[in-house]
C-alpha positions in Angstrom: 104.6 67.4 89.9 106.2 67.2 86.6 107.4 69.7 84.4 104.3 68.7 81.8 101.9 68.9 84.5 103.1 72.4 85.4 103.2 73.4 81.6 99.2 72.4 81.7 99.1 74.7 85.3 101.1 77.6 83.9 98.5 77.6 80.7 95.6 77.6 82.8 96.4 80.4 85.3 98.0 82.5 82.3 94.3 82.4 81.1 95.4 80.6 78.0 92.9 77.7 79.0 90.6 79.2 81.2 89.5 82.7 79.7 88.7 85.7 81.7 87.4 89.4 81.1 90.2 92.6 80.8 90.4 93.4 83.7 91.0 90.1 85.4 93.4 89.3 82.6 94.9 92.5 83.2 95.2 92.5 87.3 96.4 88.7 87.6 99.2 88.9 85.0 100.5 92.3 86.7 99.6 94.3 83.3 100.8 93.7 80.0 103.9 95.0 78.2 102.9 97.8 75.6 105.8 99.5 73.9 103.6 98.6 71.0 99.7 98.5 71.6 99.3 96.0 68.9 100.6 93.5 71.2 99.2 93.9 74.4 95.6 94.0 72.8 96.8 90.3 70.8 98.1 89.2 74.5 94.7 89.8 76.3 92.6 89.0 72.9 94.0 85.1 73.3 92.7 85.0 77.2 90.0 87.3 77.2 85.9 85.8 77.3 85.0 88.9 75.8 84.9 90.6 72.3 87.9 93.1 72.4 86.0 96.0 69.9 87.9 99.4 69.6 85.0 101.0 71.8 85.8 98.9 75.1 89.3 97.5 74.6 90.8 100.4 76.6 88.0 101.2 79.2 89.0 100.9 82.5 92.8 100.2 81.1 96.2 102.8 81.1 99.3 103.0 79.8 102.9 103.9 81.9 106.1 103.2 83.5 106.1 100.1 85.4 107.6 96.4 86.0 111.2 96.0 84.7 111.4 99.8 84.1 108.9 99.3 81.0 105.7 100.6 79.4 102.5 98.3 80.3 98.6 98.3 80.3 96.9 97.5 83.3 93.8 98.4 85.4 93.6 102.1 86.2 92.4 100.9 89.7 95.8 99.7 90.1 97.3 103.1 89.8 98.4 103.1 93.3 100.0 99.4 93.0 102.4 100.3 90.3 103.0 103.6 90.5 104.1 103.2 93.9 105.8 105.5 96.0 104.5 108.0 98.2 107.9 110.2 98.1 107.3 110.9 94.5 103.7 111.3 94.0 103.3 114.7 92.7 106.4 116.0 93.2 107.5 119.0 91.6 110.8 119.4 93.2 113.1 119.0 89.9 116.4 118.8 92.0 116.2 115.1 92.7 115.5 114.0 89.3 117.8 111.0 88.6 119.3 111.4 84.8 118.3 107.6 83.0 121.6 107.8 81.8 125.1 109.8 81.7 124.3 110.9 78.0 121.5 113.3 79.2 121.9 116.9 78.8 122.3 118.5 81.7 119.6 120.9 82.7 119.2 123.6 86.0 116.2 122.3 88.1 114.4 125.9 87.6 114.6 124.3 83.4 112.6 121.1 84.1 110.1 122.3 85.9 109.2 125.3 83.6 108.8 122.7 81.1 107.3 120.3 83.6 104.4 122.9 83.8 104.0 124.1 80.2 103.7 120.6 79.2 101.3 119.7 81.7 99.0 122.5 80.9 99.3 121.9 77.3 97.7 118.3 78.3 95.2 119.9 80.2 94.3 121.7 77.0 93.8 119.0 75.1 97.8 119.1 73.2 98.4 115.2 74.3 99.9 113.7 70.9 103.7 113.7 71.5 104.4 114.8 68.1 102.2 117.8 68.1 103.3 118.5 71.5 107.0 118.7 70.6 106.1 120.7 67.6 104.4 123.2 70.6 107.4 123.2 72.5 109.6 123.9 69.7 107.4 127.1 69.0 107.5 128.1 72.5 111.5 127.8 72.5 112.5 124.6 74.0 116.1 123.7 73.0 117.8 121.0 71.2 119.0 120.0 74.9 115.9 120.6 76.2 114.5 118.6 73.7 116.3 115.8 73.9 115.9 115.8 77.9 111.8 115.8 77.5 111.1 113.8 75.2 113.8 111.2 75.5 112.8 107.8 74.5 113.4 105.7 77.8 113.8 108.5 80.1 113.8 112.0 80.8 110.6 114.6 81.7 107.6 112.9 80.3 108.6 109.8 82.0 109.1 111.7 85.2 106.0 113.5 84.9 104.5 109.6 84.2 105.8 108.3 87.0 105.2 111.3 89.3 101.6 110.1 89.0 100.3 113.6 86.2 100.5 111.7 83.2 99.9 108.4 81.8 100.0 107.5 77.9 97.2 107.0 76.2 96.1 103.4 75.3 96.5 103.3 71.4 99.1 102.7 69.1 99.9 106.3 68.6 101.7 107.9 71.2 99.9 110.6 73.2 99.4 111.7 76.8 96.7 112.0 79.1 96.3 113.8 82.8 96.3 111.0 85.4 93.7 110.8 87.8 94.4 111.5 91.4 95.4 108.4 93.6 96.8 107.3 96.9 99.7 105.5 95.6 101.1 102.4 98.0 104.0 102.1 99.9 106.8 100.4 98.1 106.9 97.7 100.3 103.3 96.9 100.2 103.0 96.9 96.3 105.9 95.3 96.0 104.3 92.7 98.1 101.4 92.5 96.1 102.6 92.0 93.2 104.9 89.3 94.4 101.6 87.5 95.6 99.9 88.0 92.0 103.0 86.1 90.7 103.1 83.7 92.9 99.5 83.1 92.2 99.2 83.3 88.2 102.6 82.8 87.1 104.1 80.3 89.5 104.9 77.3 90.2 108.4 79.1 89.2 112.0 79.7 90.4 113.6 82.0 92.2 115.8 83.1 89.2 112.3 83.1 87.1 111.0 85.9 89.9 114.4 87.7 89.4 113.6 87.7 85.4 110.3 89.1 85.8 110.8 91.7 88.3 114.2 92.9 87.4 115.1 92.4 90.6 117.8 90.2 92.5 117.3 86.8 94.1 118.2 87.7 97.0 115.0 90.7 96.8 113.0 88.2 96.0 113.6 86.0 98.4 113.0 87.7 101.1 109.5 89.1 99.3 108.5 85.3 99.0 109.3 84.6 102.2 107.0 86.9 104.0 104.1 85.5 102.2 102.1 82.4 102.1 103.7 79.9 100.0 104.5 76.3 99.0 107.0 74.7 97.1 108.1 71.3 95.4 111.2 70.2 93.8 111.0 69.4 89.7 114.0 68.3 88.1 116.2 69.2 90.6 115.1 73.0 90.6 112.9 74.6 93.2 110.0 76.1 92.1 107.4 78.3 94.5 103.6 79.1 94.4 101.0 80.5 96.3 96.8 79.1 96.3 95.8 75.7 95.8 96.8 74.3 92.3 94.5 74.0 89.6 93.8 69.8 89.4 91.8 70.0 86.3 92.8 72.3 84.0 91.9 71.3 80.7 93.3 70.5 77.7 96.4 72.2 76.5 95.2 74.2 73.0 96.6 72.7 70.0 97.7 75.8 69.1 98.3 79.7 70.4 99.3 82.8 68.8 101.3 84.7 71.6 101.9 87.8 71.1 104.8 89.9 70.9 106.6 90.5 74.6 103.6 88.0 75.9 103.7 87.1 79.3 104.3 83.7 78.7 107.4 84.4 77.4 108.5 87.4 79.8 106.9 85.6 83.2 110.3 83.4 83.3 114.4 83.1 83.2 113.8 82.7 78.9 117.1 80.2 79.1 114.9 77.8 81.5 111.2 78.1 79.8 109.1 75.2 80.0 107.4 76.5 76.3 110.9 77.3 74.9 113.1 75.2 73.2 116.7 76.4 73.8 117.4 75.8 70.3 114.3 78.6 69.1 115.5 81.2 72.1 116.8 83.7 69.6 113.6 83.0 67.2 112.1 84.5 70.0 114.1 86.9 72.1 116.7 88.8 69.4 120.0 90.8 70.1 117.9 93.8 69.9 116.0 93.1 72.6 112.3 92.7 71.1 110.5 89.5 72.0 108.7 88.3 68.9 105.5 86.9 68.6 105.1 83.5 69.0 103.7 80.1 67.8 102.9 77.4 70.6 102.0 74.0 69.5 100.9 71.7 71.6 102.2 74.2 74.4 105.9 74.0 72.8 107.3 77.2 70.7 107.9 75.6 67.3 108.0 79.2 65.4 107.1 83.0 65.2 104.2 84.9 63.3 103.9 88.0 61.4 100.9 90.0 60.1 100.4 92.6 57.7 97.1 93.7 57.1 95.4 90.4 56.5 98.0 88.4 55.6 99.5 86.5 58.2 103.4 84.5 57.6 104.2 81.6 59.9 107.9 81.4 60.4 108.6 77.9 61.3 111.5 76.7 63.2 111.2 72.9 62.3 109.4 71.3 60.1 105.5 71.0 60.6 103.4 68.3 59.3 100.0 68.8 57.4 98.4 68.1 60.4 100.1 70.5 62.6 99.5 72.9 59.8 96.1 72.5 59.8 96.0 73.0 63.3 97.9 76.8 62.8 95.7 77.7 59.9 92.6 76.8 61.8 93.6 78.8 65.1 94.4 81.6 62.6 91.1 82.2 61.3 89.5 82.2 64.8 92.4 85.2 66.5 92.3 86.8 62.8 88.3 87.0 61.6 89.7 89.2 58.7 92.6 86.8 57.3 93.1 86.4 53.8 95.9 84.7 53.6 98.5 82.9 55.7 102.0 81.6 54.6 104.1 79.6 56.0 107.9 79.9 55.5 110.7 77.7 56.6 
């Protein structure tokens, strides 16, 4: 195997060749990051066999805390995968929360899960926009600290309460909250497991460091997940790369040209120093100092810039210089992801 035959692989069980519906999208790929909805509907519109309409882009989908300690969409039959856990599952015990960081106000147990509760049943009641809701716990007293602890960005109660399997976000741009169905939610073993075997079988052939990148995990975790499952491997390049199922031998052509979206899977499913679709020298086109992942442009399966829209104007930001043909090839992809473009630039 070379590393362009497993380019033309990777496209092809990313669903970037061979389209599939949501949920198949959704379950192979282990969900898709969604701090921002906008791209996570733009990740499964480019593999998805289906019209993605406002009225069934989020059926059967939710929105909460999962791989690499991030926000993604997946199946809500997959609950139980990853919010996994049995030893937090509905727990109301507010003496073993774990602060997301030593900048947290501190707050008595007996505090967290008063709120806990109010903000639970103002859910139930229908009160499940995060702004209005903070508004409602302002009115009802809640405290700068108290505040700050609830509501905070990347950790604190409604995370918890996430996590703990009663809420999940609603799947829209706008941030709001939802009850969460009941489920039996796996060991951690098991899912981690599972998931392990959905990598292996839609983002592999790949490395161990890639499987580290992915997962947040160590080498050494993963490792010793690979190596209780079925798997095969082959050297490319002097780098050992792992998969599981029999490789795809006709794949199809690679598309002239992709829009990825921002935090696609493409770009997160590997060590971003050692990606087959990224050229070292556009790494920071793509992944910034910030830490956003930008939305890409792949030509000929090889990054070569990043995209923009606003409203229905779409800018190209090249990162090297593109031919007339190469543009046509953009401009022509553009019109079929973008039905309602007007315009697109391209700036060098």
């Amino acid at each position: 195997m070379t590393q362009a035959e497993r380019k033309q692989i990777l496209l092809h069980r990313h669903h970037l060749i061979a389209p599939a519906d949501r949920l198949t999208v959704v379950r192979d790929l282990c969900g898709l990051q969604a701090q921002f909805t906008v791209n996570a509907r733009q990740a499964l519109a480019i593999r998805c066999g289906e019209p993605l309409a406002d009225e069934n882009f989020c059926r059967g989908l939710v929105k909460n805390w999962t791989i690499r300690g991030t926000v993604h969409i997946f199946a809500e039959t997959d609950l139980p995968l990853f919010c996994h856990g049995t030893y937090r599952y509905r727990n109301q015990d507010w003496s073993d929360y774990r602060p997301f960081s030593q900048n947290e106000p501190i707050l008595a147990p007996d505090q967290r899960r008063c709120w806990a509760e109010f903000v639970l049943e103002q859910v139930a009641a229908g009160n499940g926009e995060r702004d209005a809701l903070k508004e409602i716990c302002r009115t009802r007293g809640m405290t700068d600290d108290e505040m700050n602890w609830m509501f905070h960005p990347w950790g604190g109660g409604m995370r918890e309460l996430c996590e703990r399997g009663f809420l999940n976000y609603a799947v829209q741009e706008k941030k709001a909250f939802m009850l969460c169905p009941p489920y039996t939610p796996m060991d951690t073993p098991d899912a981690e497991r599972e998931m392990m075997r959905r990598y292996l079988a839609h983002y592999a052939p790949a490395t161990l460091r890639d499987m580290a990148y992915f997962f947040g995990w160590t080498q050494a975790k993963c490792r010793t997940i690979l190596w209780e499952l079925p798997h095969e491997s082959a050297v490319i390049d002097g780098r050992t790369y792992f998969w599981s199922d029999s490789l795809p031998t006709d794949c199809g052509d690679i598309p002239r040209c992709i829009f990825l979206a921002g935090f696609d899977p493409l770009m997160l499913g590997y060590r971003k120093e050692d990606s087959v679709f990224l050229p070292p020298e556009h790494l920071r086109g793509i992944f910034n100092l910030a830490g956003i992942v930008m939305p890409a442009v792949l030509l000929c399966g090889r990054v070569v810039g990043r995209w923009r829209r606003k409203g229905s104007r779409i800018t190209v930001e090249s990162f090297e210089t593109l031919d007339a043909d190469a543009k046509r090839a953009v401009r022509e992809m553009a019109e079929v992801c973008f039905p309602d473009l007007r315009r697109l630039d391209f700036a060098e």
